[in-house]
mmCIF file of the N, C-alpha and C atoms, coordinates in Angstrom:
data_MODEL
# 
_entry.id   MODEL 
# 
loop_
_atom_site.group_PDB 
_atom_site.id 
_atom_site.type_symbol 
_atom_site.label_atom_id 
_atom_site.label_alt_id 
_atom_site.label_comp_id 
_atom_site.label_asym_id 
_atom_site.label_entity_id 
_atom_site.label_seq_id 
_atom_site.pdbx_PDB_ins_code 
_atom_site.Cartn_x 
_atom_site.Cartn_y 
_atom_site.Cartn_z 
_atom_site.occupancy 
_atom_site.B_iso_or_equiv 
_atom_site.pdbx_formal_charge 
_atom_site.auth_seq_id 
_atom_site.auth_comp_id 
_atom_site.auth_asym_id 
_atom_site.auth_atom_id 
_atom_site.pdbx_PDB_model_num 
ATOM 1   N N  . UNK A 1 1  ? -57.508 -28.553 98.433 1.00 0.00 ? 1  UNK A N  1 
ATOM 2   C CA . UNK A 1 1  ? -57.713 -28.425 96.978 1.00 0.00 ? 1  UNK A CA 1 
ATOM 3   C C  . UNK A 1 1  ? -58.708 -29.476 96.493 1.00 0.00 ? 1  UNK A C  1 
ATOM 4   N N  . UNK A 1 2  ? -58.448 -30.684 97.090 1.00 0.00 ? 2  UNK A N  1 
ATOM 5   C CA . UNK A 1 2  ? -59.492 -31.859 96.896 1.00 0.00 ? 2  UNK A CA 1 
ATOM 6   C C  . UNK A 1 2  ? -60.718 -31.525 97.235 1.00 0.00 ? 2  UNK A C  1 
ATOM 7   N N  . UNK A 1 3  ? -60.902 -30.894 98.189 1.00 0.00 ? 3  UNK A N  1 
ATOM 8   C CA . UNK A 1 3  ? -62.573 -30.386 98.739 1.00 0.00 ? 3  UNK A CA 1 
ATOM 9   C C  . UNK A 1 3  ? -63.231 -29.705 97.548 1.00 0.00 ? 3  UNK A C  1 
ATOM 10  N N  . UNK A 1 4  ? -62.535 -28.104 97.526 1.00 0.00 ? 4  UNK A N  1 
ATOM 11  C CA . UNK A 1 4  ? -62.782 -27.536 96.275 1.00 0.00 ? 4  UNK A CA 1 
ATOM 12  C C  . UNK A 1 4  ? -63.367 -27.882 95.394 1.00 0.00 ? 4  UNK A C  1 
ATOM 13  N N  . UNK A 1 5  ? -62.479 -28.977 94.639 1.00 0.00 ? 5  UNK A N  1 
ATOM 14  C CA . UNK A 1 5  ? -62.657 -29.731 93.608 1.00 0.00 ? 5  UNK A CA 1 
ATOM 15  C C  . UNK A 1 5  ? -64.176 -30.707 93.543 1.00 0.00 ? 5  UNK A C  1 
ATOM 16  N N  . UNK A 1 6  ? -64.573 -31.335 94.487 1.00 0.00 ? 6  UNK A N  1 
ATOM 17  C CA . UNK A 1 6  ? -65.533 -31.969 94.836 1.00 0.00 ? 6  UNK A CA 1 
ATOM 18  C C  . UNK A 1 6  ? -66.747 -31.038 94.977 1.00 0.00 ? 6  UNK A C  1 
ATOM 19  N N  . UNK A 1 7  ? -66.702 -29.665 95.963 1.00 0.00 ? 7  UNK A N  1 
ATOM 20  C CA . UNK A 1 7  ? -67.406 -29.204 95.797 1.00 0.00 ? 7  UNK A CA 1 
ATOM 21  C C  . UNK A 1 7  ? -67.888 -28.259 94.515 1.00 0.00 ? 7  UNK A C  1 
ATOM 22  N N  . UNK A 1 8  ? -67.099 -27.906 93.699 1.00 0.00 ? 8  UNK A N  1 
ATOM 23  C CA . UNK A 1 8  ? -67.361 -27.556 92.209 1.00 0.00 ? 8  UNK A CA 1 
ATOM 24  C C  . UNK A 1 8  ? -68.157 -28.681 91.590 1.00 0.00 ? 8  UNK A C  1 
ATOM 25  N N  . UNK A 1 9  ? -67.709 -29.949 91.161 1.00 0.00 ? 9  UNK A N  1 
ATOM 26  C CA . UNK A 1 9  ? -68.963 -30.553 90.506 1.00 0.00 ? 9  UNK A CA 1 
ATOM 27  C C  . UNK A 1 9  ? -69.582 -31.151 91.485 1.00 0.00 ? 9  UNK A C  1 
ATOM 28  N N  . UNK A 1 10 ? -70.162 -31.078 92.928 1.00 0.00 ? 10 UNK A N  1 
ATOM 29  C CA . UNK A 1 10 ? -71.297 -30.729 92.808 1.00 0.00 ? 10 UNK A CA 1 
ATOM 30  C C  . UNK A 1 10 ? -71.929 -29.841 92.435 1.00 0.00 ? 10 UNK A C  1 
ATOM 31  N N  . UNK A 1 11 ? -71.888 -28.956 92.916 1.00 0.00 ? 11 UNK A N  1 
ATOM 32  C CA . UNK A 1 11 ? -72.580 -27.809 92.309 1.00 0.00 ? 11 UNK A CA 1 
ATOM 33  C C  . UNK A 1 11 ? -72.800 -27.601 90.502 1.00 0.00 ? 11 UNK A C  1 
ATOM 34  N N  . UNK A 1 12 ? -71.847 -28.212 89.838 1.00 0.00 ? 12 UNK A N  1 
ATOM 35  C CA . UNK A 1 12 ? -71.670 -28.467 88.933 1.00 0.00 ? 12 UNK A CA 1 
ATOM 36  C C  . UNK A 1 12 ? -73.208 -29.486 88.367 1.00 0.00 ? 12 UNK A C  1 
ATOM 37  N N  . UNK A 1 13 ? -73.004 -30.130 88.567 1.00 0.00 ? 13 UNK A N  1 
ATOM 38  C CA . UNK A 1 13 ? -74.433 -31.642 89.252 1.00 0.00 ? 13 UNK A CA 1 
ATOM 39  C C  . UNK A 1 13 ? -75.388 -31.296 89.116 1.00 0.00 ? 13 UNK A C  1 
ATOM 40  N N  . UNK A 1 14 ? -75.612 -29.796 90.264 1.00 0.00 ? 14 UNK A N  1 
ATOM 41  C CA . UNK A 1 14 ? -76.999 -29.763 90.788 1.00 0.00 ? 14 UNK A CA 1 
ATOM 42  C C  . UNK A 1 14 ? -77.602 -28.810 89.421 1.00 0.00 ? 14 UNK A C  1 
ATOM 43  N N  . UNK A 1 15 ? -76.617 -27.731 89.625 1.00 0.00 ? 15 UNK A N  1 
ATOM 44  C CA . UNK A 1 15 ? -76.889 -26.823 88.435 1.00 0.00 ? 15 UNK A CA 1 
ATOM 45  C C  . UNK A 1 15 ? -77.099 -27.686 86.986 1.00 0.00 ? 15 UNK A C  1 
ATOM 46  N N  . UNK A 1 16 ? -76.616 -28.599 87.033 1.00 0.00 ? 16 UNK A N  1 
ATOM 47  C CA . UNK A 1 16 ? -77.130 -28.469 85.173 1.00 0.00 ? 16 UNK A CA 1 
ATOM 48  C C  . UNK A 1 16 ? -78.458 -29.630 85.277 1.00 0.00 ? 16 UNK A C  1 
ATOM 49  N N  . UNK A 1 17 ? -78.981 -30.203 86.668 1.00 0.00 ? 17 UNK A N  1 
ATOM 50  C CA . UNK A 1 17 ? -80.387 -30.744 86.748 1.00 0.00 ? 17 UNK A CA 1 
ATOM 51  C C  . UNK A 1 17 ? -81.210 -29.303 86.785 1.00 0.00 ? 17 UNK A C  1 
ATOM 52  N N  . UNK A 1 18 ? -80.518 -28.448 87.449 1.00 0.00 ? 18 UNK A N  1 
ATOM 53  C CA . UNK A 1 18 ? -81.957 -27.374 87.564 1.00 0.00 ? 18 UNK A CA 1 
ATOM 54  C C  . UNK A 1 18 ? -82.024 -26.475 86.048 1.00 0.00 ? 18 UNK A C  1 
ATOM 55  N N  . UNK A 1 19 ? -80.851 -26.523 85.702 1.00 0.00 ? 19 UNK A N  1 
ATOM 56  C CA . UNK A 1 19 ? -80.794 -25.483 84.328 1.00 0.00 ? 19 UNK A CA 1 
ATOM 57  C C  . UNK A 1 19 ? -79.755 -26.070 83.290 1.00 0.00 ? 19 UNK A C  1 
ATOM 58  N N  . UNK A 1 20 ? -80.343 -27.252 82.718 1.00 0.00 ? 20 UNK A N  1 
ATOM 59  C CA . UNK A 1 20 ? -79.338 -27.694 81.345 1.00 0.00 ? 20 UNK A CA 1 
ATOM 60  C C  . UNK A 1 20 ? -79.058 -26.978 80.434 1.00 0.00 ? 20 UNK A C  1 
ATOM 61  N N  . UNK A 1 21 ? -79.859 -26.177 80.046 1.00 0.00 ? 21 UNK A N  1 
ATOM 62  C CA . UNK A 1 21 ? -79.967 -25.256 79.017 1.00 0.00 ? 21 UNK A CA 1 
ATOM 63  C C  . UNK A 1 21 ? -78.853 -24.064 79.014 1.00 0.00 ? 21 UNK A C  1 
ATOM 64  N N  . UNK A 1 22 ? -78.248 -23.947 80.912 1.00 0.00 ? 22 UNK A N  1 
ATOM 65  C CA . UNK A 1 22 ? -77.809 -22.691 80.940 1.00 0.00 ? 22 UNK A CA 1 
ATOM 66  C C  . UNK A 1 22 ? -76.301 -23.025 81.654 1.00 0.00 ? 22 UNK A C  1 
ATOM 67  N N  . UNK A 1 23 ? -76.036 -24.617 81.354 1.00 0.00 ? 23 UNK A N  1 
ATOM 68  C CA . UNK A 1 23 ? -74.220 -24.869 81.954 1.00 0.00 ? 23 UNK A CA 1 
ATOM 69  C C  . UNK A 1 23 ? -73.217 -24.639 80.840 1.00 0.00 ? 23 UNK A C  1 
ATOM 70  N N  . UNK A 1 24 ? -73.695 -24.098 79.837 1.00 0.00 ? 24 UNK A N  1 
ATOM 71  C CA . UNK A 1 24 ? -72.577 -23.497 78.918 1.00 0.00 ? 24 UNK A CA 1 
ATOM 72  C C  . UNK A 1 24 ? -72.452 -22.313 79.370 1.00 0.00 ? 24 UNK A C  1 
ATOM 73  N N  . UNK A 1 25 ? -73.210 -21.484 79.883 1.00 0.00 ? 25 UNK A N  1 
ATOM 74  C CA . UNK A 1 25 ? -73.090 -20.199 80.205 1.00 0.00 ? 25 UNK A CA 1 
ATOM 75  C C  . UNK A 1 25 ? -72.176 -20.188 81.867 1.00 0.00 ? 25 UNK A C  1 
ATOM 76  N N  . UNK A 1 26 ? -72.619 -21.334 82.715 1.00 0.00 ? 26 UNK A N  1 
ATOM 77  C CA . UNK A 1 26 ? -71.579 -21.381 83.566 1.00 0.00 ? 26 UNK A CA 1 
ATOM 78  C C  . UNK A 1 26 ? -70.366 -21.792 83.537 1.00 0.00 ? 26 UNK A C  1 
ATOM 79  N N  . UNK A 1 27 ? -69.729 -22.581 82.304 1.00 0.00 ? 27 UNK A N  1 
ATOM 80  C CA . UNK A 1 27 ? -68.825 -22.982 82.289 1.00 0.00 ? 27 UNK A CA 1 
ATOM 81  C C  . UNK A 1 27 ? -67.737 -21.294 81.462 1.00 0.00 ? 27 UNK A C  1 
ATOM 82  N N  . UNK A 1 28 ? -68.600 -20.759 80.824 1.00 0.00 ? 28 UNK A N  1 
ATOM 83  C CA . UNK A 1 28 ? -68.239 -19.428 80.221 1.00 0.00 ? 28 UNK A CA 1 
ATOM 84  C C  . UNK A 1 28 ? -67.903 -18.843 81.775 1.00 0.00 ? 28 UNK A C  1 
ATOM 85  N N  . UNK A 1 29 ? -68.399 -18.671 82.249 1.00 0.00 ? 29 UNK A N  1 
ATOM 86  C CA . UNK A 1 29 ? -68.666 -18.053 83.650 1.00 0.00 ? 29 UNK A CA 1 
ATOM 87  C C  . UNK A 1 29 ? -66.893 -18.326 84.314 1.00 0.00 ? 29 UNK A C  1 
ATOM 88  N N  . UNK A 1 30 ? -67.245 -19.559 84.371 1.00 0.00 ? 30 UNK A N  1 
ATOM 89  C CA . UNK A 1 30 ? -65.885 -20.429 85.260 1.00 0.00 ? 30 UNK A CA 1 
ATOM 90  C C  . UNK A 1 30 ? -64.795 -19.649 84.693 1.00 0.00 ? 30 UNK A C  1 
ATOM 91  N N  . UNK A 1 31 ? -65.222 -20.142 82.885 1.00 0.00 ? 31 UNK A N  1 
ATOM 92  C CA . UNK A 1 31 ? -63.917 -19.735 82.094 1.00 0.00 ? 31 UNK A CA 1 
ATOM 93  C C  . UNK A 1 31 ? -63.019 -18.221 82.112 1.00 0.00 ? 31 UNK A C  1 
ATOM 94  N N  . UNK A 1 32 ? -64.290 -17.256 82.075 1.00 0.00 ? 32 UNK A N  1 
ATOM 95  C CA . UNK A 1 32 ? -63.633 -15.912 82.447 1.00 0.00 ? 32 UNK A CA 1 
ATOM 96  C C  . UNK A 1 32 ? -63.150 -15.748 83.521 1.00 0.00 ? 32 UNK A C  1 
ATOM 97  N N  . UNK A 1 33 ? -63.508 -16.487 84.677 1.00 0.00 ? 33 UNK A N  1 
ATOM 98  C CA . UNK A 1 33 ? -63.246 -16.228 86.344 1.00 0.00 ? 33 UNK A CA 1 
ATOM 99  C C  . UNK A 1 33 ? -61.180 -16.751 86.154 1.00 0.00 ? 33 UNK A C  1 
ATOM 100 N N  . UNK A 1 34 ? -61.154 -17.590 85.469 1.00 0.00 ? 34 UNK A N  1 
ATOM 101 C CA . UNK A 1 34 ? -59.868 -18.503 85.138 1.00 0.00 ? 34 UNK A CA 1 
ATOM 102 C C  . UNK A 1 34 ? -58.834 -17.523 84.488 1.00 0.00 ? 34 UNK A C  1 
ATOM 103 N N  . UNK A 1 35 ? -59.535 -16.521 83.862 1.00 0.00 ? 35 UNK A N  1 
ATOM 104 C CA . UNK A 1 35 ? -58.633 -15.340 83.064 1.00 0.00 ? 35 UNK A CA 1 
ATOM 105 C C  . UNK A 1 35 ? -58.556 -14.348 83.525 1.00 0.00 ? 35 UNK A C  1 
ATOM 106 N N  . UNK A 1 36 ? -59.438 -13.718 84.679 1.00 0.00 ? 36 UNK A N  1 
ATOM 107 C CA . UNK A 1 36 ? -59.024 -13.465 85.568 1.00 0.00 ? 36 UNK A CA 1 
ATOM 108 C C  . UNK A 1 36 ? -58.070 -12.965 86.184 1.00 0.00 ? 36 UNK A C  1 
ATOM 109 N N  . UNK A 1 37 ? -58.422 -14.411 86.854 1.00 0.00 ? 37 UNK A N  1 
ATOM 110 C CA . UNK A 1 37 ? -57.057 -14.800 87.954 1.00 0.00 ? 37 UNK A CA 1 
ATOM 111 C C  . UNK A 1 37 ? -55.803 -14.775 87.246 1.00 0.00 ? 37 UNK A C  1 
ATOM 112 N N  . UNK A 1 38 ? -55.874 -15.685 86.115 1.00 0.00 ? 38 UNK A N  1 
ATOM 113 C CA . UNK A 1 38 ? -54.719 -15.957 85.946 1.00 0.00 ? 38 UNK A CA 1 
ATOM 114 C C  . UNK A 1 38 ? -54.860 -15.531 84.322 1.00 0.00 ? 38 UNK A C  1 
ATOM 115 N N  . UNK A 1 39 ? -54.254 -13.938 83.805 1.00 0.00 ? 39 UNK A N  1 
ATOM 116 C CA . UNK A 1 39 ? -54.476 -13.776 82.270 1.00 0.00 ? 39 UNK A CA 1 
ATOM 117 C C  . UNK A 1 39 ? -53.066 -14.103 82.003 1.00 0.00 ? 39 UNK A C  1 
ATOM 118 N N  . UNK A 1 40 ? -53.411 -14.516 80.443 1.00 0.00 ? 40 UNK A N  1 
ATOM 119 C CA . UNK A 1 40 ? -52.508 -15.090 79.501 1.00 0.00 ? 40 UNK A CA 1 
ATOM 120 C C  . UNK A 1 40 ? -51.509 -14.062 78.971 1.00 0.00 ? 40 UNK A C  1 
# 
């Protein structure tokens, strides 16, 4: 779970040096993936 975790912000990291403009849209991204899995 710790790996995971580490490897999300990186990627997290890299993505918002290559595209700042567009980590709200991945975090939207994350967020639907989260509802998903697991709806309320």
């Amino acid at each position: 779970l710790m790996v995971y975790i580490i490897i999300i912000v990186i990627y997290v990291n890299i993505y918002f040096k290559l595209h700042p403009k567009k980590i709200l849209k991945l975090f939207t991204m994350i967020h639907l993936k989260k509802l998903l899995v697991f709806p309320l």
